[in-house]
N, CA, C and O atoms as CSV, one atom per row, in Angstrom:
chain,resi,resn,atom,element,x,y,z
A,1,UNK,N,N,95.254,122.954,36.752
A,1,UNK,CA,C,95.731,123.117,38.106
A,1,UNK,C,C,95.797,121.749,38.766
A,1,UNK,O,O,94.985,120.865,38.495
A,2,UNK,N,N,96.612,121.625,39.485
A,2,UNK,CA,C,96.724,120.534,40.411
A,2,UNK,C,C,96.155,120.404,40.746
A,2,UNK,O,O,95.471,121.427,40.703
A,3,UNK,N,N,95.057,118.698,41.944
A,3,UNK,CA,C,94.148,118.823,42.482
A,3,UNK,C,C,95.476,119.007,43.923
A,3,UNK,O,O,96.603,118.585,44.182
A,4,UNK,N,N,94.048,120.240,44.756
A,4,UNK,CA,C,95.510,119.713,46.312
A,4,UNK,C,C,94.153,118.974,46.983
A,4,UNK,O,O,92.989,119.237,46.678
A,5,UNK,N,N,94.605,117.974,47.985
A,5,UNK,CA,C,93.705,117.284,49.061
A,5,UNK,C,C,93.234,118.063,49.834
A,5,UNK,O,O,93.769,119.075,50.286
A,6,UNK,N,N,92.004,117.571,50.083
A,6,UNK,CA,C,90.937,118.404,50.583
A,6,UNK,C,C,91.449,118.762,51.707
A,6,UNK,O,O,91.142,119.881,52.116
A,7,UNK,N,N,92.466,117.831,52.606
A,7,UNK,CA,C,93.004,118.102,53.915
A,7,UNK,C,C,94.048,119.020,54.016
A,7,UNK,O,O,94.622,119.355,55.053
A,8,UNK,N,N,94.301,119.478,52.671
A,8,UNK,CA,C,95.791,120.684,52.856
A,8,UNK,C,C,94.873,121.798,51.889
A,8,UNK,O,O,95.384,121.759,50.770
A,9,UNK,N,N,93.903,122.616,51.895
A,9,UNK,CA,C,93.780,123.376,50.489
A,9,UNK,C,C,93.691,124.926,51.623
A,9,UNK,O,O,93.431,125.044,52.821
A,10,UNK,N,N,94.064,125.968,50.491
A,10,UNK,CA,C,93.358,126.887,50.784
A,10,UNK,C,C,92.384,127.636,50.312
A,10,UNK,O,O,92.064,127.369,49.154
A,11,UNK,N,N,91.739,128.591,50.894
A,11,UNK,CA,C,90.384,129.087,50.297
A,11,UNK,C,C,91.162,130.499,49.892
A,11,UNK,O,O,91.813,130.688,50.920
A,12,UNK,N,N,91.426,131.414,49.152
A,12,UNK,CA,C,92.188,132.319,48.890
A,12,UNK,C,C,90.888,133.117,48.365
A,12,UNK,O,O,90.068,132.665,47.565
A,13,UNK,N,N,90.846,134.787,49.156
A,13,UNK,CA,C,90.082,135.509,48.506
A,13,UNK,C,C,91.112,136.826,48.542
A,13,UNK,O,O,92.003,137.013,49.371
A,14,UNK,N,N,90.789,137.594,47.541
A,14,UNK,CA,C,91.730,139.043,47.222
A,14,UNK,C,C,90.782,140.039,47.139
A,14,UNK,O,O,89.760,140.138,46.460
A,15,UNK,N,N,91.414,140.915,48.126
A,15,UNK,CA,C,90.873,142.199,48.414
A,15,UNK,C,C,91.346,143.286,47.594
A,15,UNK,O,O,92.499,143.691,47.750
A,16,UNK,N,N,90.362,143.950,46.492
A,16,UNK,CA,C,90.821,144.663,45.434
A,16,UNK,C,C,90.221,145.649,45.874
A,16,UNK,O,O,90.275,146.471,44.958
A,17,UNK,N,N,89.495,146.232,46.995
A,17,UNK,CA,C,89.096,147.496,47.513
A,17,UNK,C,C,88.562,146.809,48.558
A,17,UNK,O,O,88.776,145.618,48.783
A,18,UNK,N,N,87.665,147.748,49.396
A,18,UNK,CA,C,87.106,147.626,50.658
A,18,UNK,C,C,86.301,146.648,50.306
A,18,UNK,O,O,86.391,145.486,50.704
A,19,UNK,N,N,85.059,147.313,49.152
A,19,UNK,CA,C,83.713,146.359,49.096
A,19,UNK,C,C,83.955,145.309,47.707
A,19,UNK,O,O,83.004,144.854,47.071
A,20,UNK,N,N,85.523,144.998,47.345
A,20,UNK,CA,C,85.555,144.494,46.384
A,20,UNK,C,C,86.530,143.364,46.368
A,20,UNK,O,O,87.723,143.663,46.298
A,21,UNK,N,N,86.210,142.195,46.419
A,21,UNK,CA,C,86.662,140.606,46.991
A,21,UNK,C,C,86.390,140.011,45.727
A,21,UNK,O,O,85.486,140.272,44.933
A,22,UNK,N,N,87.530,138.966,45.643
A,22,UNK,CA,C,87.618,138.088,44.222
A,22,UNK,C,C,88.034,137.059,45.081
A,22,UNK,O,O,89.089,137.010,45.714
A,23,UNK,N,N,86.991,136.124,45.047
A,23,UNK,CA,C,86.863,134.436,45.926
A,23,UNK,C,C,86.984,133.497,44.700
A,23,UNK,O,O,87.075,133.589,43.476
A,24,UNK,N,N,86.933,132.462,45.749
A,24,UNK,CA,C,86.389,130.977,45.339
A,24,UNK,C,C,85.164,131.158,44.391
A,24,UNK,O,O,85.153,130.754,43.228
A,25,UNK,N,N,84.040,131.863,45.060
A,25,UNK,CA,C,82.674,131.647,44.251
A,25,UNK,C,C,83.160,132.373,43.236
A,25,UNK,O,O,83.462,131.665,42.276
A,26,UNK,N,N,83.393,133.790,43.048
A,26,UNK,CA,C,83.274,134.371,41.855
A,26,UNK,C,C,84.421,133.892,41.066
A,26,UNK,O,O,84.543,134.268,39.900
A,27,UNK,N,N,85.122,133.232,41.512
A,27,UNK,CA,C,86.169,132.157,40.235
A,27,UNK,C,C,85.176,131.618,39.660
A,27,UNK,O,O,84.519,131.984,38.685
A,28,UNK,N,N,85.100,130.686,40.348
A,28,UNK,CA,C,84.099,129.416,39.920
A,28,UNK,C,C,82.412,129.984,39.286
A,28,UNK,O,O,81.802,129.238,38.520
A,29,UNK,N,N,82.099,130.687,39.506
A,29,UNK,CA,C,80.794,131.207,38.362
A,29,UNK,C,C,81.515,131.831,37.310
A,29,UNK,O,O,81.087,131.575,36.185
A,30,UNK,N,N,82.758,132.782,37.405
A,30,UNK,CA,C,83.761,132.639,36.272
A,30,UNK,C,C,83.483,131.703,35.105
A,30,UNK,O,O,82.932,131.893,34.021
A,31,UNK,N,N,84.153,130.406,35.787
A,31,UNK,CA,C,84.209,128.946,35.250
A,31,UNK,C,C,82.945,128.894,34.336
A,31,UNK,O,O,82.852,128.884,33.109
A,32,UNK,N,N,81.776,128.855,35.557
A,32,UNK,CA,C,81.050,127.971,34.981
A,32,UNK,C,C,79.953,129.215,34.027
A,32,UNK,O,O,78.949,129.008,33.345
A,33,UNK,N,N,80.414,130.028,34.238
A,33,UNK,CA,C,79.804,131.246,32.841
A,33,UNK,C,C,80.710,130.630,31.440
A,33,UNK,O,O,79.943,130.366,30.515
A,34,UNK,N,N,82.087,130.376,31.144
A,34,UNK,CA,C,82.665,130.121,29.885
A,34,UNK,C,C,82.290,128.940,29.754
A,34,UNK,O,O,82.149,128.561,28.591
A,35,UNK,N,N,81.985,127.905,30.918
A,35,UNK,CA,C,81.570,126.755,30.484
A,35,UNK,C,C,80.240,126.427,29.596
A,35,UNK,O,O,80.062,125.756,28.580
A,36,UNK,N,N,79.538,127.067,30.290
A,36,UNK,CA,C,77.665,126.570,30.310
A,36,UNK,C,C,77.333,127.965,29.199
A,36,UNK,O,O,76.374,127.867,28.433
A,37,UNK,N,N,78.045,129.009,29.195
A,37,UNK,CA,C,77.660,130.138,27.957
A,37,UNK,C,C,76.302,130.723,28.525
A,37,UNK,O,O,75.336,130.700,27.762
A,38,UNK,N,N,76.155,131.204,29.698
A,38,UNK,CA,C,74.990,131.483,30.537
A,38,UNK,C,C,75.268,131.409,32.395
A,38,UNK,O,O,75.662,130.553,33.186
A,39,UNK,N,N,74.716,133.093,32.487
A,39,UNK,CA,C,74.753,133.703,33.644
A,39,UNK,C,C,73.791,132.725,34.860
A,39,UNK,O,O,73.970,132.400,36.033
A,40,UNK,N,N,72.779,132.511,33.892
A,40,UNK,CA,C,71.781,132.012,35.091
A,40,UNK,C,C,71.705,130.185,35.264
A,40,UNK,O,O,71.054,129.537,36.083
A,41,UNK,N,N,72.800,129.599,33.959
A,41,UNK,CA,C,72.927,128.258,34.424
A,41,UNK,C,C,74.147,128.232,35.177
A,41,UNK,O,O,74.146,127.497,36.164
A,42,UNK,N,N,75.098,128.824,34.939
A,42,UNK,CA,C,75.874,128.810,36.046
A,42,UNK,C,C,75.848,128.883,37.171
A,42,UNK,O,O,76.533,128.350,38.044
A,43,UNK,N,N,74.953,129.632,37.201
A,43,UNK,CA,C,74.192,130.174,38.744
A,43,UNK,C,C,73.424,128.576,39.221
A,43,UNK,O,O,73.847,127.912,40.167
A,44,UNK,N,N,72.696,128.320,38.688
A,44,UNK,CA,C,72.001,127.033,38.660
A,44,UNK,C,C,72.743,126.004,38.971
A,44,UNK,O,O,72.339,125.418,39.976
A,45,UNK,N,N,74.075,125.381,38.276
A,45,UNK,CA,C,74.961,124.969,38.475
A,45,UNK,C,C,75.262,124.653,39.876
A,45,UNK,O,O,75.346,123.557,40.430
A,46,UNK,N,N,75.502,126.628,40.636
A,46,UNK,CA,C,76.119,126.178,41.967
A,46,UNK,C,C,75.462,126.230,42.934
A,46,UNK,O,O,75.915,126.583,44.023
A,47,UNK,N,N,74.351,125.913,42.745
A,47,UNK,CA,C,72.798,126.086,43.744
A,47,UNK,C,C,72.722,127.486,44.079
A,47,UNK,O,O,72.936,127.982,45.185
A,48,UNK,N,N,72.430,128.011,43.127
A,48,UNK,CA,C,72.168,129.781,43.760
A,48,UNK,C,C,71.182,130.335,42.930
A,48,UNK,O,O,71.027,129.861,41.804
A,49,UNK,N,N,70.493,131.269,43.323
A,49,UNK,CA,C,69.395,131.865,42.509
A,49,UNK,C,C,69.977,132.655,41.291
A,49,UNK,O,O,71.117,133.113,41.212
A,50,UNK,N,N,68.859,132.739,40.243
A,50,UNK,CA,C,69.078,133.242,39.354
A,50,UNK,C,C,69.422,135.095,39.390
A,50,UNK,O,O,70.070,135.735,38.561
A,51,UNK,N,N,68.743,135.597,40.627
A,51,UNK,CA,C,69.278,137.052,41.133
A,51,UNK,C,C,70.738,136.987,41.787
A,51,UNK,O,O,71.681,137.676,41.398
A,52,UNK,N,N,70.773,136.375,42.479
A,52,UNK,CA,C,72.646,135.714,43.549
A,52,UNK,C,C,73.437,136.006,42.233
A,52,UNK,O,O,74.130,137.003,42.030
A,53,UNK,N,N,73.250,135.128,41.507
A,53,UNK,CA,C,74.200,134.843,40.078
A,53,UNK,C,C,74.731,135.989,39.159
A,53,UNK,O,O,75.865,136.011,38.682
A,54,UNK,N,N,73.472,137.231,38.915
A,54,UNK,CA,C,73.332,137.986,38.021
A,54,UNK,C,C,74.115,139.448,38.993
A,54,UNK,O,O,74.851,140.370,38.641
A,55,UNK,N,N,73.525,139.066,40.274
A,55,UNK,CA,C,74.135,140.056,40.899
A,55,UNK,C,C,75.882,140.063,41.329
A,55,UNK,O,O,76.628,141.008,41.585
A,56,UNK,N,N,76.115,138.671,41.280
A,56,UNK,CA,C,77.926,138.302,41.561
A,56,UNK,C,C,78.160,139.029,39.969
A,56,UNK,O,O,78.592,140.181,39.981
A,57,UNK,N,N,77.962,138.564,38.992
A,57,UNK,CA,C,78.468,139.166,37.519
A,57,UNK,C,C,78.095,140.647,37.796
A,57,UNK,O,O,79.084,141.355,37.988
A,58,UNK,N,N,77.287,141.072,37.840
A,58,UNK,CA,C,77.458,142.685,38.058
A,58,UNK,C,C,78.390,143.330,38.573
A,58,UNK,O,O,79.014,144.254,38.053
A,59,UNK,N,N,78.553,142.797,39.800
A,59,UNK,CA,C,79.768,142.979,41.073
A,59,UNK,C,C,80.959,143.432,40.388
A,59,UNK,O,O,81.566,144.480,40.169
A,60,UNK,N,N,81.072,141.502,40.011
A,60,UNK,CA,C,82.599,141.491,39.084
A,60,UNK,C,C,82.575,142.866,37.969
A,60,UNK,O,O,83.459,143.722,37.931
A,61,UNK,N,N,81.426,142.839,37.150
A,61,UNK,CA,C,81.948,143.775,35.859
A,61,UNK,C,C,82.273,144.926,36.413
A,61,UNK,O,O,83.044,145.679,35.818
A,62,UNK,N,N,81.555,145.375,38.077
A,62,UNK,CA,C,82.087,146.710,38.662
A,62,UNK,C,C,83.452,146.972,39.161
A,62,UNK,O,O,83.902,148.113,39.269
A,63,UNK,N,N,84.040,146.008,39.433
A,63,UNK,CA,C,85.424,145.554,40.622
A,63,UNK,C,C,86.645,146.077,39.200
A,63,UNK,O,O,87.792,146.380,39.529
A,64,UNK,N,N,86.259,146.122,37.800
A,64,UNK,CA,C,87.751,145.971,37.098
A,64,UNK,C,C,87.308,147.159,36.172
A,64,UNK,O,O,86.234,147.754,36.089
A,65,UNK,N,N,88.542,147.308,35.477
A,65,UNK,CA,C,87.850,148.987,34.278
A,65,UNK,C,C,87.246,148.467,33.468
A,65,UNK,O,O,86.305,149.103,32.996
A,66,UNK,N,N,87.500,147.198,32.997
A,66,UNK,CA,C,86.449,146.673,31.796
A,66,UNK,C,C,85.856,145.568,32.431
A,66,UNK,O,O,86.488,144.931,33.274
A,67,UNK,N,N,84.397,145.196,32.028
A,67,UNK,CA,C,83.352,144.169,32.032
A,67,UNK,C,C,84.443,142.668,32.148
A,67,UNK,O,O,85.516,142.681,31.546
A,68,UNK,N,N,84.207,141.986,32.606
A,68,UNK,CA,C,84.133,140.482,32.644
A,68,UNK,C,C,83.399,139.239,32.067
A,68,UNK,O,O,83.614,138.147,31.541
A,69,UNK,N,N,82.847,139.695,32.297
A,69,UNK,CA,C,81.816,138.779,31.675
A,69,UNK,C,C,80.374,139.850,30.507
A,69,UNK,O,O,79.650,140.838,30.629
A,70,UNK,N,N,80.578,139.185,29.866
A,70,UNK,CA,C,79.746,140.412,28.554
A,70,UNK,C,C,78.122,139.302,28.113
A,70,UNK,O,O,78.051,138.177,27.618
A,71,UNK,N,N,77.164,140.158,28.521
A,71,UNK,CA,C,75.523,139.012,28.414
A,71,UNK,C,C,75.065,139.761,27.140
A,71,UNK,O,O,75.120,140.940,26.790
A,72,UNK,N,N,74.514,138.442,26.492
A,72,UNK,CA,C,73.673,139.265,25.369
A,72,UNK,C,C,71.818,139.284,25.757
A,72,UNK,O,O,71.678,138.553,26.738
A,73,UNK,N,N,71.028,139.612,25.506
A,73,UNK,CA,C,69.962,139.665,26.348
A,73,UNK,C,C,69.201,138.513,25.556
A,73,UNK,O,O,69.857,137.942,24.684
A,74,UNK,N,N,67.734,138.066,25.791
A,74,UNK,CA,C,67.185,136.917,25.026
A,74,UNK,C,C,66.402,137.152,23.996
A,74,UNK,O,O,66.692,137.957,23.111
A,75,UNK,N,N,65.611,136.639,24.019
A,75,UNK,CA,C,65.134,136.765,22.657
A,75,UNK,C,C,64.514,135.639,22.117
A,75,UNK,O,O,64.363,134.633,22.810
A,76,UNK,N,N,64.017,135.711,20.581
A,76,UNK,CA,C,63.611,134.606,20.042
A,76,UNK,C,C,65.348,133.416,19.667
A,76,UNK,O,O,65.275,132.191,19.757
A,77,UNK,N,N,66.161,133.859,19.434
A,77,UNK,CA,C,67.323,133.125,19.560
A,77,UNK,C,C,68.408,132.718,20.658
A,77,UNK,O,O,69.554,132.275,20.576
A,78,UNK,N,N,67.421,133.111,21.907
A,78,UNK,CA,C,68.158,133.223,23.019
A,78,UNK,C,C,68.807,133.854,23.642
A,78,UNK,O,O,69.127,134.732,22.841
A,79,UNK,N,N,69.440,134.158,24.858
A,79,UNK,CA,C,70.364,134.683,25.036
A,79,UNK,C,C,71.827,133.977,25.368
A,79,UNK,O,O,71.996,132.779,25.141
A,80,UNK,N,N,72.965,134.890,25.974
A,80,UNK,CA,C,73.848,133.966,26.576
A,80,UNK,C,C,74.392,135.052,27.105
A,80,UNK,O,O,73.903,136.181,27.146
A,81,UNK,N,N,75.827,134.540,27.672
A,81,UNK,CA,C,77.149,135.067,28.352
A,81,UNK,C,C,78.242,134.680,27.940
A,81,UNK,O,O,78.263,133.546,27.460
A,82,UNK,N,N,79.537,135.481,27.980
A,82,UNK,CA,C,80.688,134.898,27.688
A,82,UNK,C,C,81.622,135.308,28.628
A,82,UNK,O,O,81.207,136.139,29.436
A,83,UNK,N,N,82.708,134.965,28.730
A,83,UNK,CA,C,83.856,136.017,29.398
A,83,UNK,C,C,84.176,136.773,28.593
A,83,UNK,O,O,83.680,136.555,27.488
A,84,UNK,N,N,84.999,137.843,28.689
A,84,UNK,CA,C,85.398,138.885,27.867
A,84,UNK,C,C,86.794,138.224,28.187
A,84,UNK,O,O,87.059,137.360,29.022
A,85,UNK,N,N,87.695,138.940,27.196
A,85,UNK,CA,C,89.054,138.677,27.313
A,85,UNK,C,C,89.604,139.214,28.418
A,85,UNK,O,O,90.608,138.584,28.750
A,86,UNK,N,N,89.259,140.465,29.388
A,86,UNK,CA,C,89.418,140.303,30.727
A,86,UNK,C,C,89.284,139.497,31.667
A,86,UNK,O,O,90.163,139.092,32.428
A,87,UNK,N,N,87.849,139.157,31.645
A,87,UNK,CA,C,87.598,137.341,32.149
A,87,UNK,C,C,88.222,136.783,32.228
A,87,UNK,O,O,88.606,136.313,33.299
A,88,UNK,N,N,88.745,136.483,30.927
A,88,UNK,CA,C,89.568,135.139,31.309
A,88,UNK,C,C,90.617,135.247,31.790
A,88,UNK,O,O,91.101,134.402,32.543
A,89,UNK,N,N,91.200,136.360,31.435
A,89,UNK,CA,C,92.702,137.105,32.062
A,89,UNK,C,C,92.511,137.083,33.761
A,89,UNK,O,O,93.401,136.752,34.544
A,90,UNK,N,N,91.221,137.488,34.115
A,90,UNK,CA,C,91.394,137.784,35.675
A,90,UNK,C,C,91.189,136.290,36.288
A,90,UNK,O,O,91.506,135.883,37.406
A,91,UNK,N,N,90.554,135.588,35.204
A,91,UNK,CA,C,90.433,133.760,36.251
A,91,UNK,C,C,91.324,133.636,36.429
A,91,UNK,O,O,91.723,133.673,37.593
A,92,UNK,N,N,92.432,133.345,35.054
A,92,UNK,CA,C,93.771,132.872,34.894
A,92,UNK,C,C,94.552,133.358,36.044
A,92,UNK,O,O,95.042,132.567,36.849
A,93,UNK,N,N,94.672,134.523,36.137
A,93,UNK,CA,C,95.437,135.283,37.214
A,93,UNK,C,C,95.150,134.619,38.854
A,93,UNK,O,O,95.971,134.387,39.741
A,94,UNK,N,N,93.890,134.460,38.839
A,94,UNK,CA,C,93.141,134.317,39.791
A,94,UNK,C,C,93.830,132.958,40.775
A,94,UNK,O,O,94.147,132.820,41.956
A,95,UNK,N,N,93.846,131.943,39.324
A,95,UNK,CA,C,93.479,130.673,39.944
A,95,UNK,C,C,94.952,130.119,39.569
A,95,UNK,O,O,95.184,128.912,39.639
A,96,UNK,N,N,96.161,131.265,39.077
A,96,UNK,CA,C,97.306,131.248,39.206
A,96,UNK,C,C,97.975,131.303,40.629
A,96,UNK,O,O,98.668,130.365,41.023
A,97,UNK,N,N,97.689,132.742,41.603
A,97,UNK,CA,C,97.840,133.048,42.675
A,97,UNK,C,C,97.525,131.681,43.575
A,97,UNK,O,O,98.433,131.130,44.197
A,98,UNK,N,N,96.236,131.213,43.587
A,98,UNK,CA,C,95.778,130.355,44.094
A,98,UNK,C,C,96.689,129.131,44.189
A,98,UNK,O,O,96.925,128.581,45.265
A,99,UNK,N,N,97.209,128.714,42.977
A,99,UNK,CA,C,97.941,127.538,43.033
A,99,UNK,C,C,99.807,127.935,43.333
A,99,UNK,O,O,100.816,127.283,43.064
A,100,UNK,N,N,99.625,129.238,43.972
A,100,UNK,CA,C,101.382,129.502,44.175
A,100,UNK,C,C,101.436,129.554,45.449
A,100,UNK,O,O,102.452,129.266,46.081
A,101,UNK,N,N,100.187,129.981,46.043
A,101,UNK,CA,C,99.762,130.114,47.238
A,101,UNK,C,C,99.689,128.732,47.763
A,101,UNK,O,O,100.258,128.515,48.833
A,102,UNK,N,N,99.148,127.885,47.237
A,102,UNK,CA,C,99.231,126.397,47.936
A,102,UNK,C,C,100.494,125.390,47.839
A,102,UNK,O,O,100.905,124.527,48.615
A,103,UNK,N,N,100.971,125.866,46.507
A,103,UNK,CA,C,102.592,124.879,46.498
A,103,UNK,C,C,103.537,125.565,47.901
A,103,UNK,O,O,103.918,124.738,48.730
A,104,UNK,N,N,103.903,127.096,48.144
A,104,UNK,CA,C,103.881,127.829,49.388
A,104,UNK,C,C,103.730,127.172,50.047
A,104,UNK,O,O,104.804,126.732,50.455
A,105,UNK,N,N,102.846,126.709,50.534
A,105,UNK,CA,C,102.518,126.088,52.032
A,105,UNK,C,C,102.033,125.240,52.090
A,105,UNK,O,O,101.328,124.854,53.023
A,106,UNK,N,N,102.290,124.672,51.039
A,106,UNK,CA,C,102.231,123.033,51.184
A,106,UNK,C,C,102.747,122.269,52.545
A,106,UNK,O,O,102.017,121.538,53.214
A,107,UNK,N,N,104.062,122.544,52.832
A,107,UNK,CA,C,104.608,121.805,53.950
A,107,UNK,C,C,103.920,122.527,55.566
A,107,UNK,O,O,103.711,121.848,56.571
A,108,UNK,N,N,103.681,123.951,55.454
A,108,UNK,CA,C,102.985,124.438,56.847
A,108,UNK,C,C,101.456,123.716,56.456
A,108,UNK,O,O,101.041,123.321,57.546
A,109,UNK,N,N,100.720,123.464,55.697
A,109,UNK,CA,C,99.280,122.866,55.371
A,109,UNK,C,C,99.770,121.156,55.954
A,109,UNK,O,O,99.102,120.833,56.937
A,110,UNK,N,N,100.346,120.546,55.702
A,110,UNK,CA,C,100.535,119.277,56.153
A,110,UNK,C,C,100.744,119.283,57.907
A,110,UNK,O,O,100.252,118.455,58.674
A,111,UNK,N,N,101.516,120.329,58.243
A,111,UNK,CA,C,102.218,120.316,59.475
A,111,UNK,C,C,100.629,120.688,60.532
A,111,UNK,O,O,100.482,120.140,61.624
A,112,UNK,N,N,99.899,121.376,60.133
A,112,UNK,CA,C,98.752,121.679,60.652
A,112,UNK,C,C,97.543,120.728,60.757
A,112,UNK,O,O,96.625,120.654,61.573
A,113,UNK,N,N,97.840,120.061,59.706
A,113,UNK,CA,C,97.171,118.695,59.326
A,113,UNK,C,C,97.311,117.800,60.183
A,113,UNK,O,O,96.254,117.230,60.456
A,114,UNK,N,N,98.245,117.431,60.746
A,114,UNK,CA,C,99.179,116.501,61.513
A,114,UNK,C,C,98.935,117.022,62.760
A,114,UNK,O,O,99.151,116.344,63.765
A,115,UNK,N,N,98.729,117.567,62.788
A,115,UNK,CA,C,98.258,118.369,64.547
A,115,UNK,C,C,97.008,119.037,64.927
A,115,UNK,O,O,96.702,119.614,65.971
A,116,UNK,N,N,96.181,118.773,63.555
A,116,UNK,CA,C,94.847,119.007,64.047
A,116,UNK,C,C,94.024,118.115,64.660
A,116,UNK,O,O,93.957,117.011,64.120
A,117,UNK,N,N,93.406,118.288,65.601
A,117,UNK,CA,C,92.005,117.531,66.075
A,117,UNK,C,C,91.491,116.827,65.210
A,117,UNK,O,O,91.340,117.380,64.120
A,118,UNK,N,N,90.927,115.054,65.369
A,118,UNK,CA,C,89.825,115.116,64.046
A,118,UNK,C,C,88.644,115.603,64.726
A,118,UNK,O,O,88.243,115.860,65.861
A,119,UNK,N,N,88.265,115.613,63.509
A,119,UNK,CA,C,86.416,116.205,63.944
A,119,UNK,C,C,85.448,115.296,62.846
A,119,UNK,O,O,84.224,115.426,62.849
């Protein structure tokens, strides 16, 4: 994805039911679950507790017909996390929208820019 400047971006969240929102965060623990191969370093990752973390992946695996993210439990060999091939399908999607949404309004994001207050 493109980087956009911090001074034109948007924060894009999708409302897939009432109590069911697909943000920024649950992209990004997305991310950083395929990255790090673990629920609770990801979590760690984005300064959040190891319950915050476990409970956003629950969320998600509830929000779609199949799981998202799939944990194996620990053990003497450890445990981990992965995305499921939904996972990655719903980031992709995710952080597709996201970047069609900002080429969009690219020129109203500048124009607002240009006429905002600094602070």
């Amino acid at each position: 994805m493109t980087a956009t400047p911090a001074s034109r971006r948007l924060s894009l969240r999708v409302l897939l039911a009432p109590d069911a929102m697909l943000g920024p965060g649950k992209a990004e623990l997305l991310e950083r679950v395929r990255d790090t191969g673990s629920i609770s370093a990801a979590g760690r990752a984005m300064g959040m507790s190891y319950k915050r973390a476990w409970d956003l992946a629950s969320a998600m695996n509830k929000m779609f017909d199949a799981p998202l993210i799939q944990a194996s439990k620990g053990g003497s060999s450890g445990g981990g996390a992965v995305l499921t091939p939904l996972g990655t399908q719903v980031l992709a999607t995710y952080r597709r929208i996201e970047q069609t949404c900002a080429q969009a309004a690219a020129a109203d994001l500048d124009w607002l820019r240009a006429h905002a207050a600094a602070t």
